[in-house]
N, C-alpha and C positions, 0 to 999 in steps of 0.2 A: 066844318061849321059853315054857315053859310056867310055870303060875303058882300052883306049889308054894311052900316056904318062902324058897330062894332066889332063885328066877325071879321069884316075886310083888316080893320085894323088892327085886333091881335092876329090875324092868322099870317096879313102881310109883316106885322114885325115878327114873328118868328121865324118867318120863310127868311127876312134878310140876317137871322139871326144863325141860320144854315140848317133849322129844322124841316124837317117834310111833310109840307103841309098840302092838303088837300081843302079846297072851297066849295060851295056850291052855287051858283047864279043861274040865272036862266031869264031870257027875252031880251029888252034891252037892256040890265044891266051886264047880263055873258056880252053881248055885241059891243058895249063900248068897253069891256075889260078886254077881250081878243083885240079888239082894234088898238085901245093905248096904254093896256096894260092897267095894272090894278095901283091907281095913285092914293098915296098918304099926303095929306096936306096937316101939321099940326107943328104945334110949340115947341115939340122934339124934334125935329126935321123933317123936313120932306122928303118922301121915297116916292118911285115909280119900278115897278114889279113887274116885268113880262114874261115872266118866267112859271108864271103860279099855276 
């Protein structure tokens, strides 16, 4: 899925949820996901994903 506002964040909570997830970005949103990792900011908590 790709890994825009939505897509980032069901595919980021299922990645911490220990499923295998695959994204897709590209320009600078791939540059600053590789660089700080794929951050969740919301009411459920906060994650940061370097691993996706």
């Amino acid at each position: 899925m790709g890994a825009g506002g939505i897509g980032g964040y069901l595919g980021g909570r299922l990645a911490e949820a220990g499923e295998d997830v695959h994204l897709v970005a590209r320009g600078s949103h791939l540059a600053a996901i590789r660089e700080s990792g794929l951050r969740i900011e919301s009411a459920h908590g906060d994650a940061v994903l370097t691993d996706i």
